[in-house]
C-alpha positions as CSV (number, residue, x, y, z in Angstrom):
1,X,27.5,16.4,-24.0
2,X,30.7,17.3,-25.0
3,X,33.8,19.8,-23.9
4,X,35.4,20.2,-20.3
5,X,34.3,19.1,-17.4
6,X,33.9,21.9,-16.2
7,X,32.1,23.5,-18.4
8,X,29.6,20.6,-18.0
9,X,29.4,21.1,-14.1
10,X,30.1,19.4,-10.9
11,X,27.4,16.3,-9.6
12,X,28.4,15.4,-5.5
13,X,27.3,12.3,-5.1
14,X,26.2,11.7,-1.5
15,X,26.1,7.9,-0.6
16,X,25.2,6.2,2.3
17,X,27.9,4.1,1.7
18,X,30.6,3.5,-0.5
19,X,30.1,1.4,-3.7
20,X,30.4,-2.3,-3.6
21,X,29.7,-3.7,-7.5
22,X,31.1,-7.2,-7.0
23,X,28.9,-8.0,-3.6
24,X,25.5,-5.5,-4.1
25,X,23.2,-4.4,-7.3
26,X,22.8,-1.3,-5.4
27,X,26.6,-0.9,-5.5
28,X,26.4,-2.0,-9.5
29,X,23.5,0.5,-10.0
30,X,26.1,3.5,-8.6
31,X,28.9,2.5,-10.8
32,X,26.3,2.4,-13.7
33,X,25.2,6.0,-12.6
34,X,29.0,7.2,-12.2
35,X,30.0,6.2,-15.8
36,X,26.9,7.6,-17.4
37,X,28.3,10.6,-15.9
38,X,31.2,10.4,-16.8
39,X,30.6,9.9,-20.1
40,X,29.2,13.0,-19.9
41,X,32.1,14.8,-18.9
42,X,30.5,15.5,-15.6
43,X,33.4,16.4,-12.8
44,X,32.3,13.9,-10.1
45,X,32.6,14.4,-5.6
46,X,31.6,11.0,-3.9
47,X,31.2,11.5,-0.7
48,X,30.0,9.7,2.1
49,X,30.0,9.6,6.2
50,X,30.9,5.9,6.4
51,X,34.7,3.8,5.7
52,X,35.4,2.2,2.8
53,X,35.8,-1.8,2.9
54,X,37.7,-4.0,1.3
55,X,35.1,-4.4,-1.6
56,X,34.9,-1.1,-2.4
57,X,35.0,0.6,-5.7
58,X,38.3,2.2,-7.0
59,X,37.0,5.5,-7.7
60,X,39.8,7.3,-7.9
61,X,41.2,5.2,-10.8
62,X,38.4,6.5,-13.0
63,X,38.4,9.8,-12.1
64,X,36.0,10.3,-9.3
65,X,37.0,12.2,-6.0
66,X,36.4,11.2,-2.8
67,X,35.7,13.1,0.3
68,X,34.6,12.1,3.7
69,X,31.9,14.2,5.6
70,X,30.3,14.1,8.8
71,X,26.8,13.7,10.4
72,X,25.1,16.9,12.0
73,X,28.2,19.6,11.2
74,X,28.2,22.2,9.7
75,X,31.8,21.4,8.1
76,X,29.0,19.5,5.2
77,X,28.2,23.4,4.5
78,X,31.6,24.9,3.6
79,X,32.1,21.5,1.7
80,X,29.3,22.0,-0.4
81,X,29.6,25.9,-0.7
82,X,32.7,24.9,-2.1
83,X,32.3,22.4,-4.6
84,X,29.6,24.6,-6.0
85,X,27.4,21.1,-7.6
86,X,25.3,21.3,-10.6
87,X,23.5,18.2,-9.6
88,X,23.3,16.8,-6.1
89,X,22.2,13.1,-6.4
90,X,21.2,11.2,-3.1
91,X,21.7,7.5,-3.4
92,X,18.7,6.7,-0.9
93,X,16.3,8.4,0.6
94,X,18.2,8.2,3.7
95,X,21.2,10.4,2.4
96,X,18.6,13.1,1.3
97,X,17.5,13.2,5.2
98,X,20.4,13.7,6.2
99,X,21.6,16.5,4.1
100,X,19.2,17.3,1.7
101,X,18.1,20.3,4.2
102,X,21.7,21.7,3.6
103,X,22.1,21.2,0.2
104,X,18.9,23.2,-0.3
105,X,20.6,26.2,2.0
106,X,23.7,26.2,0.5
107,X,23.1,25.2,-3.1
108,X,20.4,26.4,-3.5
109,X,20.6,26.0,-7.6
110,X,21.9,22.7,-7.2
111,X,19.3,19.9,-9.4
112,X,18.6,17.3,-6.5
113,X,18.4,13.9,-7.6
114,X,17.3,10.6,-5.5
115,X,17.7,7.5,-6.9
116,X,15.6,5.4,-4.7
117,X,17.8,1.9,-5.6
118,X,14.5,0.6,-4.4
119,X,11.2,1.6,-2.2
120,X,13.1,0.9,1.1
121,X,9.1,1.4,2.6
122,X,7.9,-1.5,0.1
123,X,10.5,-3.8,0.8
124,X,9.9,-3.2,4.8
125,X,6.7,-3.2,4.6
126,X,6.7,-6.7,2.9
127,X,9.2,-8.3,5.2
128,X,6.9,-7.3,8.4
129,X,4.0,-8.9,7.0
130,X,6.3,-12.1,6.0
131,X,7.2,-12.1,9.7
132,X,3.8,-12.2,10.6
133,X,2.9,-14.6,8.2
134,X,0.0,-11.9,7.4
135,X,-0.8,-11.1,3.1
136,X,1.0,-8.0,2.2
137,X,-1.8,-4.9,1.8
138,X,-0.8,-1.4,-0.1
139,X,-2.7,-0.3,2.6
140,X,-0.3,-1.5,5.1
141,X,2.3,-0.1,3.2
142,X,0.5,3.2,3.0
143,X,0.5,3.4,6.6
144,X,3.7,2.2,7.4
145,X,5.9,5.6,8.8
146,X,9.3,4.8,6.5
147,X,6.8,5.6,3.2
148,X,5.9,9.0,4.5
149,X,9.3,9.4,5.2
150,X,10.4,8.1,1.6
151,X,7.7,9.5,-0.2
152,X,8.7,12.8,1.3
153,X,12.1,12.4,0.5
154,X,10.8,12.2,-3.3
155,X,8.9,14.9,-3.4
156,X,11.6,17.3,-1.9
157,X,13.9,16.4,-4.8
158,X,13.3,17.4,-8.0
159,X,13.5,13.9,-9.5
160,X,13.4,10.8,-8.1
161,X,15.0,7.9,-10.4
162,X,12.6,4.5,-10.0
163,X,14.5,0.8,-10.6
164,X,11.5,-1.0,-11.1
165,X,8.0,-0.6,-13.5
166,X,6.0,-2.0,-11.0
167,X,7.2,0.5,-8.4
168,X,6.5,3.5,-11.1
169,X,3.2,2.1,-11.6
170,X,2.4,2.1,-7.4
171,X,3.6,5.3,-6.9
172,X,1.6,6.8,-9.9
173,X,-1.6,4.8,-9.4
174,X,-1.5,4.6,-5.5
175,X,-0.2,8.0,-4.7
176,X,-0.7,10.0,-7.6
177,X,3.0,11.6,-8.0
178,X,3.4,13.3,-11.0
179,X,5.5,11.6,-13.5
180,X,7.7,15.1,-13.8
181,X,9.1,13.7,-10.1
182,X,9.6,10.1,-10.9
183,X,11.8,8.9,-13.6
184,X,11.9,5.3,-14.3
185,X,15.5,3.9,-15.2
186,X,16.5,0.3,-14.6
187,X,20.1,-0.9,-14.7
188,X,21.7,0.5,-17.4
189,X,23.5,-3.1,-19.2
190,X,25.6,-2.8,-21.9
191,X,25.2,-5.1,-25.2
192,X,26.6,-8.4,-25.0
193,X,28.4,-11.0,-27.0
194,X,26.1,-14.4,-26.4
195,X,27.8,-16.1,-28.9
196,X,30.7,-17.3,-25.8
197,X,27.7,-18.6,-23.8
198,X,28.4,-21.9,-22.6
199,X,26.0,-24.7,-23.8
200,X,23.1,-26.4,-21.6
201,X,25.6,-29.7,-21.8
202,X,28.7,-28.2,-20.7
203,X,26.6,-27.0,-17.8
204,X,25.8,-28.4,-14.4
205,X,24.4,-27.9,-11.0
206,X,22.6,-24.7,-9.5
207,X,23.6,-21.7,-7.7
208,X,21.8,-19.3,-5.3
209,X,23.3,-15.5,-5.1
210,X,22.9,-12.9,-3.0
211,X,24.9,-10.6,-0.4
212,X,24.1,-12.0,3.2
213,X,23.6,-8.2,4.7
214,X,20.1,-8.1,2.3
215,X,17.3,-10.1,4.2
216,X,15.2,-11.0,1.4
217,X,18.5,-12.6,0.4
218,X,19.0,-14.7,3.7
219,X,15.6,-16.0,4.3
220,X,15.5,-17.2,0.5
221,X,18.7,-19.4,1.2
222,X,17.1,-20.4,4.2
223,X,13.9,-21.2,2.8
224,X,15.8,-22.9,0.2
225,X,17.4,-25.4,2.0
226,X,14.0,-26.3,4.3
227,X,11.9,-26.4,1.6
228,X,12.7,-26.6,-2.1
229,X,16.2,-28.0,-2.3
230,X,15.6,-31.4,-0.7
231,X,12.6,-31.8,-3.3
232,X,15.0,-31.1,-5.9
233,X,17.3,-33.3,-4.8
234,X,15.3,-36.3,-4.8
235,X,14.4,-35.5,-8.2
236,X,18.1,-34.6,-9.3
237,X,20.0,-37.0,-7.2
238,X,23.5,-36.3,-8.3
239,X,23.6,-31.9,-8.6
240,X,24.8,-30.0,-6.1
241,X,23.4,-26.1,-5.4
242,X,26.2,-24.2,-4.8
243,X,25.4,-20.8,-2.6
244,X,27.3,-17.7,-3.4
245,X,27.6,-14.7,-1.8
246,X,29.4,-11.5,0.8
247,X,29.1,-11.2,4.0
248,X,27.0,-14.4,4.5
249,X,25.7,-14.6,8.2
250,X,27.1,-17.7,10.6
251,X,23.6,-19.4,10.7
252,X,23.8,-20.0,6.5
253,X,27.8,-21.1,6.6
254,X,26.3,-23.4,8.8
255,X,24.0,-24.8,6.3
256,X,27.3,-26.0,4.2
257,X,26.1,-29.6,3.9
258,X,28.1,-31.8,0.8
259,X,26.3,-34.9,1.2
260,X,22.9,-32.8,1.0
261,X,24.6,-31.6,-2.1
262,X,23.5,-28.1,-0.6
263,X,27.3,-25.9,-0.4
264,X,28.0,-22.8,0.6
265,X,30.7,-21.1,-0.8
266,X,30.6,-17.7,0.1
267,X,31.7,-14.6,-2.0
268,X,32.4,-15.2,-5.8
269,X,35.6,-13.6,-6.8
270,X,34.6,-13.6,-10.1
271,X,30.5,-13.9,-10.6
272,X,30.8,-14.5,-14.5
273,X,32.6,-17.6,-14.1
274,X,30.0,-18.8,-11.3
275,X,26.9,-18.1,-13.7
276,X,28.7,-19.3,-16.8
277,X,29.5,-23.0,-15.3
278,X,25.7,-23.1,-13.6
279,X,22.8,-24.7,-15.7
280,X,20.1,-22.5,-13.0
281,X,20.3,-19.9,-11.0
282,X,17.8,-19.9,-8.2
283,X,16.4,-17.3,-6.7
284,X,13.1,-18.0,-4.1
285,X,12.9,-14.6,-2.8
286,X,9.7,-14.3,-0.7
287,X,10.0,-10.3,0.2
288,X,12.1,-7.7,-1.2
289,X,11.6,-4.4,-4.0
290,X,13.1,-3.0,-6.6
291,X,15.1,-5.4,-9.2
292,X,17.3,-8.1,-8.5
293,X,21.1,-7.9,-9.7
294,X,21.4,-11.5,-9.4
295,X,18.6,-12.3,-11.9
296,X,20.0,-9.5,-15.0
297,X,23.1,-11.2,-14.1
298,X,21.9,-14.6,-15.1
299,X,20.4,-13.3,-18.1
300,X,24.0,-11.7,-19.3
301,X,25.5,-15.0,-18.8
302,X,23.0,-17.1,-20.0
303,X,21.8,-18.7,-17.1
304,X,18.0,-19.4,-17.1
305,X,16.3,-18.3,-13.5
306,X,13.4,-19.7,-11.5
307,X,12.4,-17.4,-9.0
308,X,9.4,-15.7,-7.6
309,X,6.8,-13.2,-8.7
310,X,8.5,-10.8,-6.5
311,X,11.7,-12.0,-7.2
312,X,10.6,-10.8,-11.0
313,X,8.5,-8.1,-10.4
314,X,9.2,-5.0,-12.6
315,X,11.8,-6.5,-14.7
316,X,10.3,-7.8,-17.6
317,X,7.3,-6.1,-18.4
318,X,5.4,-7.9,-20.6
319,X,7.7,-10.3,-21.9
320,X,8.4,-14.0,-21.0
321,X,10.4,-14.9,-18.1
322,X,14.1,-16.4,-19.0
323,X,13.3,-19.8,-16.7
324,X,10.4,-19.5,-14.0
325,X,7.9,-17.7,-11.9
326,X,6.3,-19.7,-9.2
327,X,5.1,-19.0,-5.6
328,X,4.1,-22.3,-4.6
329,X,7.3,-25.1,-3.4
330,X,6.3,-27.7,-5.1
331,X,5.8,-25.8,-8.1
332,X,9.0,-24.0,-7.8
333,X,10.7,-27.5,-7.2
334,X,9.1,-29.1,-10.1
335,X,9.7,-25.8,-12.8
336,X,14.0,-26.2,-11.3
337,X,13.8,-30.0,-12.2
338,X,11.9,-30.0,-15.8
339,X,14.0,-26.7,-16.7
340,X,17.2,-28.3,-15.6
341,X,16.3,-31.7,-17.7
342,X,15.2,-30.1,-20.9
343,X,17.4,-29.2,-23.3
344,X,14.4,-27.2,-25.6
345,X,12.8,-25.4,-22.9
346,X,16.7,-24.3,-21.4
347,X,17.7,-22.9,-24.8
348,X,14.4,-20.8,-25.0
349,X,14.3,-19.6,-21.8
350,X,18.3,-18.6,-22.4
351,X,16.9,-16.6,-25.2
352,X,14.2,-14.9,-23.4
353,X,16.9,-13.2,-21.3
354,X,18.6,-11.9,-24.1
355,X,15.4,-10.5,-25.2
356,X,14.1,-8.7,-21.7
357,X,18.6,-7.4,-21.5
358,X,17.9,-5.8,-25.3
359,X,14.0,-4.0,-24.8
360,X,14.7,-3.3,-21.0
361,X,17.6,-2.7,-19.9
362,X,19.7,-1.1,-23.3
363,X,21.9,1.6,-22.0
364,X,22.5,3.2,-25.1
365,X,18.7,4.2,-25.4
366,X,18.2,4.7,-21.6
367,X,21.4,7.2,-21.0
368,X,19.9,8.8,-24.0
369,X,16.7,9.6,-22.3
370,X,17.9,10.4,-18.9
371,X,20.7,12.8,-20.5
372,X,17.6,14.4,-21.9
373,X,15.3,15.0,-19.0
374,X,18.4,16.1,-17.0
375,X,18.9,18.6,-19.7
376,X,16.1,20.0,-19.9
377,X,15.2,19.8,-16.2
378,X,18.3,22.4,-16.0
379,X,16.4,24.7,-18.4
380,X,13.5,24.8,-16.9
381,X,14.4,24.4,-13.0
382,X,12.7,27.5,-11.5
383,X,9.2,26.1,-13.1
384,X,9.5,22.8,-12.4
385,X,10.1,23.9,-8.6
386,X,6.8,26.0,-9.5
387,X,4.7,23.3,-10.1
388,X,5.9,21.1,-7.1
389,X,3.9,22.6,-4.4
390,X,3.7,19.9,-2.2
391,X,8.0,19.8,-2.5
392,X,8.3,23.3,-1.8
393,X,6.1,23.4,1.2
394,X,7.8,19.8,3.0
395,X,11.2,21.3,2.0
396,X,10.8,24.3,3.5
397,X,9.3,22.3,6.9
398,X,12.0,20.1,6.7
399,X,14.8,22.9,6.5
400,X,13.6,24.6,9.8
401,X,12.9,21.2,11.9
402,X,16.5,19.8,10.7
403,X,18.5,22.9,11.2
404,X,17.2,23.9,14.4
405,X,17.6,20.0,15.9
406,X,21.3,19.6,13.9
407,X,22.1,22.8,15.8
408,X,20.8,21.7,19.1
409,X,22.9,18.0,18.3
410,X,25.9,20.0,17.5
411,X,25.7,22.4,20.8
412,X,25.6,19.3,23.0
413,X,28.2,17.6,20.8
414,X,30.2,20.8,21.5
415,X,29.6,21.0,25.1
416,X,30.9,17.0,25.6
């Protein structure tokens, strides 16, 4: 698209939060979404119901306004009255409860856009049955009450963008959702120079990544240090794993043990430098959806991975893994140590990453195809709504249960 931003429209972003890109992928996968946007020559309204942190994005620097709006008022419907969006997009289905009903009311034209960042129902559903130390079922996850609510939540939108392939592929096999409703878009990565990649000599030790408020993320450290590090270890006598990450919880600082070799470090100022000086990223992630930030990360900065088959699930398709996939400890022990010892094998498995970055994850030819849908989604609005029966009739339930119990929330709130 080209000319003024106005004349290419208005998007509000609604977001549960504000955008974090140095501590969360979610908070990555915004930023990706607000450039693409931007390059678009989209005006752009983040708003959200939360504070900002220390962390957060500088939106304002790059154009984007801010607003702050609030739960259950109906100050959220002069707002949106008066920004007027083109495009509404939700960044989890949670924001789309909240004020999807009011966006419908009050802009009415507005294209509504989820992006899921991952199944939050998948990912729950999998961590329950970890718990339990029960096999996770689709059935279970069929049943679960946060699906309804998420797959709801998709088809009251007019599109839903999907992180992952293998999460397309469930929704369209399992649940039938029409492919019109559920676009699949990974992160969009831009091309990178490998040729500044540090060498498998000038490399040591491993690293472990992930933002402590994200439970796959905690119980993987944890599982780490119980389980596979000490095999390691004994194999590897003089590395060190070094565990990165924000908002790490007291019971993993507590882990910090140097003469284990096992040290936490806590959040990375600057995660390039952490992948660039580590031979192997680990990642033992035993629950958890969507794709993993941490793992295109190591691929950008050369850094081969072991990890799980979920921790690699829907981010490769059909193309070999840059390091690892095991399920079993030993195995996953045994992959780290060979992997970490072999120069041949390293180098490969460096390369395979640069191969899954280039056929998955090439902005150039996925902002392509997403400008396109969008495009001709806005051509064609009133018949895609047509064909979405199922949306039309939950949206319309939806609006009258919301409004009547936002009114009833706000009368009480009122009376106080």
């Amino acid at each position: 698209m080209s000319g003024s931003a106005e004349k290419q429209g208005i998007i509000l972003i609604i977001g549960l939060v504000w955008p974090e890109p140095s501590t969360t992928a979610a908070g990555s996968r915004m930023m990706q979404l607000i450039r693409f946007f931007l390059k678009n020559d989209y005006r752009i309204v983040f708003a959200s119901t939360t504070s900002e942190s220390e962390q957060s994005a500088d939106l304002v620097s790059i154009g984007v306004e801010k607003a702050t709006i609030q739960l259950n008022d109906t100050s959220f419907d002069i707002f949106v009255k008066d920004i007027n969006p083109t495009i509404v997009l939700f960044d989890r289905f949670l924001t789309e409860e909240q004020f999807g009903w009011r966006v419908m009311e009050n802009a009415p034209n507005a294209i509504r856009i989820l992006d899921s960042e991952d199944l939050h129902s998948l990912r729950n559903t999998r961590e329950k049955a970890h718990k339990c130390n029960i096999s996770f079922s689709i059935d279970d996850w069929k049943q679960n009450s946060l699906t309804k609510r998420e797959i709801a939540s998709i088809y009251r939108c007019d599109a839903t963008l999907i992180i992952s392939s293998f999460e397309m592929e469930l929704l369209q096999n399992e649940l039938q959702l029409d492919k019109n409703l559920i676009w699949y878009l990974p992160f969009l990565l831009e091309s990178i120079d490998h040729r500044d990649w540090e060498g498998f000599e000038d490399r040591t030790d491993f690293i472990c990544i992930g933002n402590g408020k994200h439970a796959p993320n905690v119980d993987a450290v944890e599982y780490l240090y119980e389980k596979i590090w000490p095999l390691i270890k004994k194999n590897l006598p003089n590395t060190n794993v070094h565990i990165y990450g924000a908002y790490l919880p007291k019971r993993i600082q507590q882990l910090h043990d140097p003469k284990a070799g096992f040290l936490v470090k806590g959040w990375a100022d600057d995660a390039q430098i952490v992948f660039a000086k580590a031979k192997i990223n680990l990642a033992p992630l035993r629950f958890g959806a969507g794709i993993k930030g941490k793992l295109t990360d190591s691929m950008r900065y050369g850094t081969p991975s072991i990890t799980t088959s979920i921790g690699a699930e829907g981010m490769h398709l059909d193309l070999p893994w840059n390091g690892s996939i095991n399920d079993v400890t030993t195995e996953f022990a045994d992959a780290a140590v060979q992997l970490y010892q072999n120069r041949e094998k390293w180098q490969i498995a460096q390369q395979n990453g640069l191969k899954i970055l280039q056929q998955v994850y090439n902005a150039k030819d996925l902002e392509a195809n997403l400008l396109n849908r969008i495009t001709a989604l806005q051509k064609n609005l009133d018949n895609h709504r047509s064909q979405n029966f199922i949306g039309g009739m939950l949206a319309q339930h939806t609006v009258m249960a919301s409004k009547y119990l936002s009114k009833w929330i706000t009368e009480k709130n009122r009376r106080e």
